[in-house]
N, C-alpha and C positions, 0 to 999 in steps of 0.2 A: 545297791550301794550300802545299805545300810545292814545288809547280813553280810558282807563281807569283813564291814569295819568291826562290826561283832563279834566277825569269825576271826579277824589279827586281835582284839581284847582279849578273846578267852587265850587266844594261844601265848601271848606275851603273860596273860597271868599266870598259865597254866606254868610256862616257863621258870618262870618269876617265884611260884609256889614249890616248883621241883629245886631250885635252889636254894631256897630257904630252907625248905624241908630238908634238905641233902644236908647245910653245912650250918644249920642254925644249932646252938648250941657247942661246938666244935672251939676250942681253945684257937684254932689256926684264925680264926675270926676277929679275932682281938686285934693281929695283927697285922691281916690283908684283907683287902675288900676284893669277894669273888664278883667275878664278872658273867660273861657269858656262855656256857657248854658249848664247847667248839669240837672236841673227838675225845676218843677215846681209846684205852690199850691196857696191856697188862693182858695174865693169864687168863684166857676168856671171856676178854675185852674188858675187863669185870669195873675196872677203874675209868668211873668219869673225868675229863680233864677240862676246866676251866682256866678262861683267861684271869689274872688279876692281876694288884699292883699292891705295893707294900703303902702301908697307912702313912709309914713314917720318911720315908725316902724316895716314894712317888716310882720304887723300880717296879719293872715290870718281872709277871712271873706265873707259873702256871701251876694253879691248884688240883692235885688228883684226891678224890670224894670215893670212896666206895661205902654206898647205902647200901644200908641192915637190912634193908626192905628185901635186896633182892633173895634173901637166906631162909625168908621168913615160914619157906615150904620143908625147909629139913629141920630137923629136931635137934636141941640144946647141944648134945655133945659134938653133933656134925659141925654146926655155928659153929662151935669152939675152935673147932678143926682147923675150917675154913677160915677165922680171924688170927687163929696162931699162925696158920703159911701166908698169909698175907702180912701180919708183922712181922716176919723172920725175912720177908723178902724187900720188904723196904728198909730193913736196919741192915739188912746185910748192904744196901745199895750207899746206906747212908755213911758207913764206915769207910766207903771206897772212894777212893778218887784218881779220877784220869779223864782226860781229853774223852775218850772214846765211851766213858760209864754218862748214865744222865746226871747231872749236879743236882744233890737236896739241896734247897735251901734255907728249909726250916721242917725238921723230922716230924716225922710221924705222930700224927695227934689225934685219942678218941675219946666218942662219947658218946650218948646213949643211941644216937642215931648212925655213926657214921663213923668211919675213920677218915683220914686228911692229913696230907703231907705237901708240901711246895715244894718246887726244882726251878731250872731255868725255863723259859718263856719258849713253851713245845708248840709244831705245828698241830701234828697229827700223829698217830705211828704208821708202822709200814704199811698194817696190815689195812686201816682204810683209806691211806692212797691204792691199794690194790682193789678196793671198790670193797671191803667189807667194812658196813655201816653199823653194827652190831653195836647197843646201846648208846646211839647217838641222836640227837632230838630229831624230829620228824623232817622239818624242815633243816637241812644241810646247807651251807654257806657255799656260795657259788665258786668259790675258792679250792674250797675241798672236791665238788663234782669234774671241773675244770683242771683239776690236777692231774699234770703226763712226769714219767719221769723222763728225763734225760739222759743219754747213754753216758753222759761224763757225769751225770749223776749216778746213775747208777753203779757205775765203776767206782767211784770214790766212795760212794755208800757202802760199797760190798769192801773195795779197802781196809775203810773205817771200823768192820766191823770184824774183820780179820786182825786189825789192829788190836782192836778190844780183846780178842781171845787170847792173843797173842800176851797181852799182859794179864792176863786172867792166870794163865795157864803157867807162864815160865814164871811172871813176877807173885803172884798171891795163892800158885799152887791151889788151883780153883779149877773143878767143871762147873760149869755154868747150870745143864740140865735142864734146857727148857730153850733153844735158842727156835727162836720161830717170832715171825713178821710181827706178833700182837707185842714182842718186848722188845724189840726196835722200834727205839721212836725217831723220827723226824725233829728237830728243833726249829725257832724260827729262823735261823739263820739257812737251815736245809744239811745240820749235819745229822748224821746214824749217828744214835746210842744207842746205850743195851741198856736195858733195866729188866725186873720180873727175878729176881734169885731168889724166889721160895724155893727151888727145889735143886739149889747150886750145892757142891760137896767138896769140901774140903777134905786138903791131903791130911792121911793119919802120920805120916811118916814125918821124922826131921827134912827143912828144907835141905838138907847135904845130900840126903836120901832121894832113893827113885820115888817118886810120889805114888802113895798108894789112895785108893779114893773106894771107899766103899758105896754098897750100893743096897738101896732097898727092892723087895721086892714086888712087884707092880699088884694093887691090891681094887680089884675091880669094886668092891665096895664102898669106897672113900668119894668121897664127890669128887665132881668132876674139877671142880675149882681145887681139889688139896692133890691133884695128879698135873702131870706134866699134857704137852698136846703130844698123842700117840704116832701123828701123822709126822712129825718133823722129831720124832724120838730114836735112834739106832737099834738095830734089832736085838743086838744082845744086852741091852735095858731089859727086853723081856722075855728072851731065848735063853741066854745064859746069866742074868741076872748078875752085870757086870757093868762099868763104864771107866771111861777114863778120858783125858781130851780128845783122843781122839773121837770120842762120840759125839762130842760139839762139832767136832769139821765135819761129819755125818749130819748134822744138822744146818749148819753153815750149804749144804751143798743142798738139800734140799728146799734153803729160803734161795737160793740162787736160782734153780728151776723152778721154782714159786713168782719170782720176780718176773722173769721172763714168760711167762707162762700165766700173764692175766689174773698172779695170785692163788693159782691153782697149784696143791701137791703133787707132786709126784705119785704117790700112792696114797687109797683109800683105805682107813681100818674101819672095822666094823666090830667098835668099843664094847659090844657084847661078846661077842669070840674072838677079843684080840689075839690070842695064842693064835689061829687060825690063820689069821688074818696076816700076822708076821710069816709064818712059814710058809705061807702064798708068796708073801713079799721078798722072802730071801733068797727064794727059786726064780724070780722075777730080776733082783736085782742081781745074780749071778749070770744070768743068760744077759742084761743091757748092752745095748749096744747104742750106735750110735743116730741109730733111725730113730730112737727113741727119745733122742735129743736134740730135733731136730730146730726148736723155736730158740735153743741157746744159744750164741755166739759160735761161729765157730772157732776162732783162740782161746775161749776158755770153756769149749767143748769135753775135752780132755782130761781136765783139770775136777771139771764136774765128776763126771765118771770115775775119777778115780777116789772122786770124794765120795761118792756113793759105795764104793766099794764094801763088800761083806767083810774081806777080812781088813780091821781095825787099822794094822799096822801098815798096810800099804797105803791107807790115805796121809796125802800130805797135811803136813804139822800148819799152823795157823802163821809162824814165822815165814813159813815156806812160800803159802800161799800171800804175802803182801809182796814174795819180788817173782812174778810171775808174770810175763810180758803182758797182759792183761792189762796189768795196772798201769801199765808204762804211758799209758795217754797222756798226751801233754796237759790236757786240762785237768785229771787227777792229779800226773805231777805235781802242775800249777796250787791246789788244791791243797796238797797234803805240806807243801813246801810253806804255805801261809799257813798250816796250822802249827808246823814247829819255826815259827819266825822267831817267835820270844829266843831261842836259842840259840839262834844267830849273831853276829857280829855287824858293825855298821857295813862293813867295805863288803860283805856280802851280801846286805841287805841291798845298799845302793848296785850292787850287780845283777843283784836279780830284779829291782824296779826299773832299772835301765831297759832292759828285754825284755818287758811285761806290757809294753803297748802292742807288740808284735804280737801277744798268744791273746789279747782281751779279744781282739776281734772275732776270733778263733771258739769262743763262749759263749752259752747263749746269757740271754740279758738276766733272768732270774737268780741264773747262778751266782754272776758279776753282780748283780744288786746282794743277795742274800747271803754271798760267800767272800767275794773280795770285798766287795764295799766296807766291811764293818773294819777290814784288818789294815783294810788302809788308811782310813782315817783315825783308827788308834793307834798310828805313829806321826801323828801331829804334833803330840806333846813334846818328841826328839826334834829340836830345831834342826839339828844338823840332817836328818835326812827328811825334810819338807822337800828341796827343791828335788829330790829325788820321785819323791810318793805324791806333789802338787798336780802332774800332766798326768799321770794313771786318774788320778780323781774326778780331773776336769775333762778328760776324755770318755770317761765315765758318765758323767753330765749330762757330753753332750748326745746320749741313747735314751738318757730318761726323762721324759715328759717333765712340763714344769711343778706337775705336783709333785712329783718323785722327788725332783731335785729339793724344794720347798722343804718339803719333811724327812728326807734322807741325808743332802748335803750340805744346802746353807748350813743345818744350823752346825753343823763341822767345821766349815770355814769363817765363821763370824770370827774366834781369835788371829787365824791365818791373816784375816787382811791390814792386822792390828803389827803382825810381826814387821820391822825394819830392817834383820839380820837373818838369815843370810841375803843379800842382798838379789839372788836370785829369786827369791819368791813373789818379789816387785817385778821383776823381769815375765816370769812366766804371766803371772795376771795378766799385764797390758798386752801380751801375745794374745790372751782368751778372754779381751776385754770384751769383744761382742756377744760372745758368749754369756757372761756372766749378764751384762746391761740387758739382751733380749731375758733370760727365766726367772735373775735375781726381780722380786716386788718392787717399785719405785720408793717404798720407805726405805728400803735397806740398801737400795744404789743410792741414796741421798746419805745415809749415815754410814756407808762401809765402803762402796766403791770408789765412789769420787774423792772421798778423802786421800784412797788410795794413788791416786790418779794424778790430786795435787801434791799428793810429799813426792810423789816422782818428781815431779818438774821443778821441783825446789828442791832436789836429792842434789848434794856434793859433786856425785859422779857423774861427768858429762857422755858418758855412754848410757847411762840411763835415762838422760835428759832429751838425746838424740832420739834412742827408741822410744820415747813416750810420745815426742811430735812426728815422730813416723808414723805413730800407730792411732793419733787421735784422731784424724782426719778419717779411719776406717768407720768407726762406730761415732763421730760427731751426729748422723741422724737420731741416734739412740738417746743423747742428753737431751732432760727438759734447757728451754730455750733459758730461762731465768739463772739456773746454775753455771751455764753456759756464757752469760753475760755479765753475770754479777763477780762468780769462781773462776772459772776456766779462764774467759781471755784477760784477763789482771795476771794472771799468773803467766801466760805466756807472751806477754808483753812485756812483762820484767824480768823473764829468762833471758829474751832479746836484748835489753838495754843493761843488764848487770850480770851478763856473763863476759866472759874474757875468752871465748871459742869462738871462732868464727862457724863452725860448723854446725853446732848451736842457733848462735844469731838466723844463719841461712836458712835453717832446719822452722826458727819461727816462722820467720814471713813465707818461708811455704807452706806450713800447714795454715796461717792465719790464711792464707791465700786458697786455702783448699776447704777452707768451711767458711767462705763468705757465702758463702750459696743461703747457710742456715740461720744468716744472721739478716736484721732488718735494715733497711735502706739505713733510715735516719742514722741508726747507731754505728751503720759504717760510717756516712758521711763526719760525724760528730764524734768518733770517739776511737775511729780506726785508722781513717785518711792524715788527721793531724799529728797522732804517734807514729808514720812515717816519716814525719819530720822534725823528729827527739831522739833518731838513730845517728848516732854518733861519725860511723865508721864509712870507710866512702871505698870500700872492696868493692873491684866488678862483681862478685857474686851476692853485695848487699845490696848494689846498685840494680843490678836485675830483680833481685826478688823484690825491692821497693817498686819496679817498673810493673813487674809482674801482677802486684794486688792495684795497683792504677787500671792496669788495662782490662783486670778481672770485672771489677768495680766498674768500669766504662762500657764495658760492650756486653756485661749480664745484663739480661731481661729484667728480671727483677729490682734489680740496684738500682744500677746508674747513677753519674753524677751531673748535679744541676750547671748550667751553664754560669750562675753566678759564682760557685765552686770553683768549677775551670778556669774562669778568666782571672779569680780572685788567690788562689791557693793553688790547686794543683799544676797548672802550666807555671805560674813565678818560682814551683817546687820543682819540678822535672828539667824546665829548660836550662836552669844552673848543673843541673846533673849530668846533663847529655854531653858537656863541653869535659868532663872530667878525662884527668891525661888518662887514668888507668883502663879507659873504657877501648877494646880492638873496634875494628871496623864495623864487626858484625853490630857488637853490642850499640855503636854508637846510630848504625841504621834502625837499630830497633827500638831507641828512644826518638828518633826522628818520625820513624811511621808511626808510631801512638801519640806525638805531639800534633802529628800531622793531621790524625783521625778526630785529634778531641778538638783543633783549631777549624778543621769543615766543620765539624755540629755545632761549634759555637757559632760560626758566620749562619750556618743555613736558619741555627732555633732565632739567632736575634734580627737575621734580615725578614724569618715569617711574622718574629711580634713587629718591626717598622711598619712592614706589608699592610699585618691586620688596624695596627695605629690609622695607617694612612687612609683605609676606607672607613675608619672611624668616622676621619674629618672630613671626607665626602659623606657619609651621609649627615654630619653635622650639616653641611652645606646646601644639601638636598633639603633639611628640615629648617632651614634659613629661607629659602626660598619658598617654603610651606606657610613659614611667617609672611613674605611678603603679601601675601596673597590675603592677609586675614588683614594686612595694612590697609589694603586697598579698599577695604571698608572704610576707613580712615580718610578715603579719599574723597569719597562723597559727602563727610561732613566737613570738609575742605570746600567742595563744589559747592556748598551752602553758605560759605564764609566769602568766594568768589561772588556768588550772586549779591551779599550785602555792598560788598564792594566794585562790583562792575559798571558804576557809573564815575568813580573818579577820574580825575582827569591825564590825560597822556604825559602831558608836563610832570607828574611825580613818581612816572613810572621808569624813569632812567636806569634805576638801580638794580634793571633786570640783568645789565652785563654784569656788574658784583655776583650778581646770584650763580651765573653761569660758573665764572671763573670760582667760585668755592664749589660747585657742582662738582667741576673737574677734578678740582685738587681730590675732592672727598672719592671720586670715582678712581684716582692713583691709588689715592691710601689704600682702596679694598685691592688693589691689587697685590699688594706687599706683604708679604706668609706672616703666617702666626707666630707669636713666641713660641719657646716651650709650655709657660706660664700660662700664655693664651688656649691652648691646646688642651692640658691638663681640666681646664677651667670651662672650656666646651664640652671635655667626656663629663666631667661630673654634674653640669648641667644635661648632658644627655641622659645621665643615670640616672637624677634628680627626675627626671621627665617621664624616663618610665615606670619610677617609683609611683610617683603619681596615676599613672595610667592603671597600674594595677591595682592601686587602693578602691577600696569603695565609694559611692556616690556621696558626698554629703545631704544630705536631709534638711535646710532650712525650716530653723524653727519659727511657727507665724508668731509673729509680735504686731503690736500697733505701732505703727513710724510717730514718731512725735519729730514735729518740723522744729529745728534749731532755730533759735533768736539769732537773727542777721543783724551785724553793727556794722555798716559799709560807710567808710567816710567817701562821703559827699564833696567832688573837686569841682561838680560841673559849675558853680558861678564863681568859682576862684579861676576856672578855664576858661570861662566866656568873660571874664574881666580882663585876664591879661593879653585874649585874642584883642579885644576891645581895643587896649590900650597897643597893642604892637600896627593894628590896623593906622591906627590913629600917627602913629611916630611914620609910618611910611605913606603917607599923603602927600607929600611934597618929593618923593621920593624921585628922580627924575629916571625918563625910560628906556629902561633897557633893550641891549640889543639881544635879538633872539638867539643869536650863536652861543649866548653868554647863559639865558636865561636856567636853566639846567644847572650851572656850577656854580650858581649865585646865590639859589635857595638853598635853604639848610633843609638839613632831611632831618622832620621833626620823628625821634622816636617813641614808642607806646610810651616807654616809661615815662618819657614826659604827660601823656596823659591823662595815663594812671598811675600816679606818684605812690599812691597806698598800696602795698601787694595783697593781692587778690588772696584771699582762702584757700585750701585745699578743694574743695569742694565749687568753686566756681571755677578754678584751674582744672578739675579732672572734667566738666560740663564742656570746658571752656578747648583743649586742643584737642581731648576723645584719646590722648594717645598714653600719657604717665602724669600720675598724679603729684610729682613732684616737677612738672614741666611752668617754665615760665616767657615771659617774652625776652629779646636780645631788643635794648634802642638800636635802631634801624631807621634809614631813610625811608620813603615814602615813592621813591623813583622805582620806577618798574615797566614794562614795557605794557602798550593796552590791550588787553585781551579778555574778550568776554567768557571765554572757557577756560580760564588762566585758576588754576591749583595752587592753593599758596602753602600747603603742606608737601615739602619734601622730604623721601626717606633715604639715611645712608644706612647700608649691611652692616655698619658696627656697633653690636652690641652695645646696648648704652645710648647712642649718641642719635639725636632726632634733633631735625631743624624745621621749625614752622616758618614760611614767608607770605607775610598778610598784608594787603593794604591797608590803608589809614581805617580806623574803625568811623561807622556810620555817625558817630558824635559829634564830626565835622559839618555832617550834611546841613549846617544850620545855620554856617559859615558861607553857603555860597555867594552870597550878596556880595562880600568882602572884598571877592576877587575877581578879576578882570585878567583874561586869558592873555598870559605874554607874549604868545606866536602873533598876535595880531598888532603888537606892539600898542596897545592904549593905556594910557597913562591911570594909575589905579587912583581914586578919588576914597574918601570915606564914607562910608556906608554907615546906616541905623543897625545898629546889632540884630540878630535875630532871635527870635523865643523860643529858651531853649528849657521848655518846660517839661516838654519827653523825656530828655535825660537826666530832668531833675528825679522826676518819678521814677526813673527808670535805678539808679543808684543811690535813692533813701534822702533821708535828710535832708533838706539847705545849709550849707553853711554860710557863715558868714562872710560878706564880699568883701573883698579889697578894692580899694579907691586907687583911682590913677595915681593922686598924690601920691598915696604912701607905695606904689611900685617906682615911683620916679624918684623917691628918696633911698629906696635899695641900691646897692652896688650891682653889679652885673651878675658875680658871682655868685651874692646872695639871691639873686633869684631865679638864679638857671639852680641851687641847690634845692629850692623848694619843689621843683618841677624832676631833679633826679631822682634816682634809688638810693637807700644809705648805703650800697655796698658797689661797692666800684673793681670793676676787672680792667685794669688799661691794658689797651691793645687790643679787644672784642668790638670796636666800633665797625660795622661795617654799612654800605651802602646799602644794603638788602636786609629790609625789614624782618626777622623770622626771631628763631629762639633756637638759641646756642647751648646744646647739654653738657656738661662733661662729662668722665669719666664713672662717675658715682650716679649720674643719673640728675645732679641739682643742676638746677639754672643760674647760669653766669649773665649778670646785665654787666655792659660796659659803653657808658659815654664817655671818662673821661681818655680824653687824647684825640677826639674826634674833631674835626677842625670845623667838621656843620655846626658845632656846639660856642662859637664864637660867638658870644652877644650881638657883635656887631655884623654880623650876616643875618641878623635874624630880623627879619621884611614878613610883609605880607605873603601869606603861601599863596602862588600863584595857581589856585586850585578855582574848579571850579564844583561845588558840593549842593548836589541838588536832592530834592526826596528825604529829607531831614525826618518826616513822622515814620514814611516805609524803615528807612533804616535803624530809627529807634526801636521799630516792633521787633526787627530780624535781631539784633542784637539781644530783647527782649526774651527773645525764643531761645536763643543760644546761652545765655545767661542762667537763665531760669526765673 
């Protein structure tokens, strides 16, 4: 690897040194910078040709170098020789001008190394495209090895250079003297010049006069460089020691067998015995025939041979030879007709670019790049024939690769797309819109296309307004989406809405209709659907094309419209349109079948969401029934409330039909459907729930519990005094009948027993079920059952009802009472010692004396025994606890008729086990 990289160093230096050396020092230097050795030409190839460019103007141009180096084996006066015919043939070239000569561009310049002159920007000359390499750097550009010529090249070359003689000879009274492949050059464009007139002869005569041309005679000692090439020279150059033009068409006819013929002469001299050597040749070229011409055309088979001809006067003249069917190839034609365009008229020009997409095809691609291309796009600056020379160009385009186009045509058409006038030039582009959007770079369809694109659609003229929405829908895949949303449909949404054509109008919503494909849901939904309904005009054909992007928008895959959309906007927008008079049958069935199609997918989308709703609310109900089950825990500490209680007496159990009959009711209510309200309110506790499920574990962090200070007011000897005192008022009381006994006792409720509300924290101990649960006053009647549950649950949300018997605080009471089924007359009893429950809820307070209860009002001390907060109408005969809504507990005595002072008698209870029930309570309390 590393003697390779070596081996390109030395050769680029080596390069890099022969140019320097060649042009260092050289006045031409001042004012172009040489470039690369690309070929070479002139007499004996002798002249280097480099690429360069002008310092000051950036043009391009081709520098020819002939280094002093190569002279350095002949001696002083020979030099001199050989620099004088090489000045004499570059100033001779420099005074001349024509089409067919090479152009100086800046004369002849020398210096101690070298001589150096510029012309126009050359490929090669003929002589190595016919494969002679002869002073050309080692390494040759794959350009050059790869180079064929083309028979419509070749024909116009050979043309071109008959043209040349042609004004040599009648206009400048010139033989040239030297015509041969090494001074035909190639240009870059691919036309023949002539160059090389060291050894050219001017007429001695007046131009009025036959031209006389003298002639020197061939002097074998002169170098080879101060002599003509002998092979491509006429024999009586050196037979008779004569010339005249027609010795150039003797020469002309041997680069033609040259050409053909692999570059090869026709004849070999053998420059030591030229004399010889010719009178071989002129015996040879007298006997020719046509076997001997065999690799030449046969139509200008003919033509040859007669140009070979010995005697002078029978070859045809250089005039003669450009109209010789020969040339008559259409693509020479073509050729020769673009290089006298200048000379032309507009209405001839436009007739001949009219006919010229018919012969491009007919051309190969070199030629058309290297030959038409230049002459087309230098009639850009004639606005009036653009729409003529615009489709040659872009037909052109579309043969060359995008980097052709890149660095050959854009930058030709960047003014074009700038031009407004003639109005056809806008025309042709949006034809070869796709064109341009696939090889044009996206900077330059961002700043030169699309602008192009929008003054269409905002152009005056509705036929160009029309072809622009015809034609955007071809190439909408080609625009970025951005410009497309932001540029394009602004513009053709207000073509629709502020033109006065209807054809126009039509022309938007079909092509908006035709590139909804490229555009995003949302932005249809949002910004394309509701400028459907700022269309003013209510024509069947604006009425379909409005029908048209609904249905588009409805039944694409990609799009579609939400059903919130349909029920909301497009069905309240369509169904006023379908009734419209202008609409025939057909049209109005084809708003009825897309109304029809969008009102099935609205029922089937909003009957699947009901569907999926509804097994929401089953599995809500499934995980209701999940709850129950964790109640039922709930139940056992029920079963433990039951055992405190399962020796009260049957007499207070009455109030078990109450219980039943709210049982009921609460078992209707769960029958009765949810709100909406309700429903919303279950899925979001459903989501709340799996929220949770998914979170992580929490971590309890260890602390040491410190026990809260309990401040429990103490009722039990304010209870056991006014039990005392009520015992005592029903002594005399006379006896009841048992049918009666049941409706006569008052059902004393908790809240009477525990006046003070219990804590949070003895209430959550206290029902196991919500910590904001309390008791409901309640009778004390209930049916007897030793397995009897006094926690009941209803399924709604919220709402829990506990039903308890009288707590064990009575059990201490039993003395008091005398069972009323057996009808015995209740007598007064010694209180009993109710020292359990004093320990059991804290403190003593202070008692109240019978006196001062018998100086209260009634009211006054059924209020000392109430709750301070009163629900009327919660009184019920079944002892439990009433929740609302929120979760708090409602107590309600008042309105309750057991609350009658004067009902209130000894409970006909009978309460036994007063210490068991202090402890159970004990237990359940904490």
């Amino acid at each position: 690897m590393e003697s390779m990289l070596n081996k390109l160093k030395s050769t680029v230096t080596k390069v890099t040194a022969d140019v320097t050396s060649a042009v260092m020092g050289n006045p031409v230097t001042r004012e172009f910078d040489v470039g690369r050795h690309i070929a070479s030409g002139g007499n004996g190839l002798a002249w280097k040709i480099f690429n360069g460019t002008k310092k000051s103007t950036k043009q391009e141009v081709a520098v020819f170098v002939f280094d002093k180096k190569l002279i350095d084996k002949y001696q002083k006066f020979e030099k001199d020789q050989i620099i004088d015919s090489l000045k004499r043939g570059v100033q001779q070239l420099t005074r001349l001008r024509h089409p067919r000569l090479l152009t100086v561009q800046h004369p002849l310049e020398e210096s101690r190394d070298c001589l150096a002159f510029c012309t126009e920007p050359v490929f090669a000359s003929l002589a190595n495209v016919l494969g002679n390499l002869e002073n050309l750097p080692s390494t040759v550009s794959p350009d050059m090895k790869d180079y064929k010529l083309y028979d419509v090249e070749t024909k116009y070359g050979l043309l071109q250079v008959s043209e040349g003689l042609s004004f040599l000879h009648s206009s400048v009274k010139m033989v040239h003297g030297n015509i041969t492949p090494e001074n035909i050059i190639l240009n870059k464009n691919g036309a023949w010049k002539i160059m090389g007139f060291d050894f050219c002869v001017s007429s001695t005569n007046p131009s009025e006069q036959e031209p006389k041309f003298p002639c020197k005679e061939w002097d074998p000692n002169l170098p080879s460089l101060c002599l003509p090439n002998p092979e491509y020279l006429a024999p009586e150059y050196i037979l008779s020691v004569s010339c005249e033009t027609a010795s150039d068409m003797y020469s002309l006819g041997t680069v033609i067998y040259a050409v053909f013929n692999k570059g090869k002469p026709i004849f070999e001299v053998n420059k030591q015995d030229i004399y010889k050597s010719f009178s071989r040749q002129l015996d040879q070229l007298s006997r020719l025939g046509s076997s001997s011409l065999t690799s030449i055309p046969e139509e200008v088979r003919e033509h040859v041979k007669l140009l070979l001809n010995v005697t002078p006067t029978v070859r045809p003249d250089a005039d003669q030879m450009t109209k010789i069917p020969f040339f008559d190839d259409v693509g020479a034609v073509t050729l020769q007709y673009f290089d006298t365009l200048f000379q032309r008229d507009n209405l001839q020009k436009s007739q001949f670019f009219k006919g010229l997409p018919k012969v491009l095809p007919k051309l190969p691609k070199r030629v058309i790049v290297q030959r038409i291309l230049p002459c087309l796009t230098s009639e850009f600056v004639n606005p009036d024939m653009v729409p003529f020379v615009l489709p040659n160009v872009l037909l052109i385009a579309e043969e060359c690769t995008k980097e052709e186009y890149v660095k050959l045509i854009l930058p030709e058409l960047g003014p074009v797309f700038k031009q407004q006038e003639p109005i056809q030039i806008l025309l042709i582009f949006l034809q070869k819109m796709d064109l341009l959007l696939t090889k044009t770079p996206p900077d330059e369809i961002k700043n030169s296309v699309l602008p192009m694109v929008y003054r269409a659609l905002e152009a005056p003229s509705i036929q160009i307004q029309e072809l622009c929405l015809n034609i955007i829908p071809t190439f909408a895949n080609l625009i970025d989406y951005p410009s497309m949303k932001n540029a394009l449909i602004p513009r053709i949404k207000n073509a629709c809405l502020q033109t006065s054509s209807l054809a126009v109008r039509v022309n938007s919503l079909v092509c908006l209709g035709k590139i909804l494909e490229y555009l995003d849901k949302w932005f249809v939904l949002d910004d394309i659907l509701p400028f459907l309904q700022q269309i003013p005009s209510k024509e069947p054909a604006v009425l379909m094309g409005i029908l048209g992007i609904y249905k588009c928008t409805f039944t694409h895959k990609k799009l579609g419209i939400t059903k919130e959309q349909l029920a909301g906007k497009v069905l309240p927008h369509l169904i006023p349109l379908s009734i419209e008079n202008n609409l025939n049958l057909n049209q109005f069935n084809s708003f009825i079948s897309v109304i029809k199609e969008m009102l099935s997918r609205l029922e089937s989308e909003h009957k699947t969401k009901l569907e999926q709703l509804h097994i929401m609310q089953e599995q809500q109900k499934s995980l209701d029934l999940g709850n129950a089950s964790e109640e039922s825990k709930v139940a056992n500490i029920g079963n433990q409330i039951d055992k405190v209680f399962n020796n009260i007496g049957a007499d207070l159990l009455t109030g078990g039909e109450s219980e039943n009959k709210d049982d009921t009711l609460q078992n209707k209510h769960k029958k009765v459907s949810l709100t909406l309200e309700e429903k919303q309110k279950l899925a979001k506790e459903q989501e709340q729930a799996q929220k949770l499920k998914s979170q992580q574990p929490l971590r309890p962090q260890v602390h040491t519990p410190v026990a809260p200070v309990k401040q429990t007011k103490d009722l039990t000897d304010t209870l056991m005094d006014n039990m005392s005192s009520l015992t005592s008022l029903s002594v005399g009381t006379p006896k009841l009948p048992a049918s009666s006994s049941f409706s006569s006792v008052p059902s004393t409720g908790l809240g009477m027993l525990f006046s003070t509300p219990i804590d949070n924290t003895k209430r959550n101990l206290t029902n196991g079920l919500n910590a904001n649960m309390g008791f409901q006053t309640s009778g004390f009647g209930m049916p007897v059952n030793p397995n009897q549950t006094f926690f009941s649950h209803s399924s709604t949300a919220g709402a829990t009802r506990m039903a308890a018997g009288p707590p064990a605080a009575f059990t201490g009471l039993a003395d008091l009472s005398v069972p009323l089924a057996a009808g015995v007359k209740q007598t007064q009893q010694r209180p009993t010692d109710m020292s359990a429950l004093n320990n059991l809820f804290g403190p003593q307070k202070p008692k109240v004396s019978m006196n001062q209860l018998s100086q209260q009002k009634p009211n006054q001390w059924l209020n000392q025994f109430a709750p301070p907060q009163v629900s009327p109408g919660m009184g019920s005969s079944v002892m439990g606890t009433q929740m609302n809504m929120v979760g708090q507990p409602a107590f309600g005595m008042q309105g309750n008729p057991f609350f009658n002072p004067q009902n209130f008698a000894q409970p006909p209870t009978t309460m036994t086990n007063s210490s068991s029930g202090s402890n159970d309570l004990k237990d359940l309390f904490g």
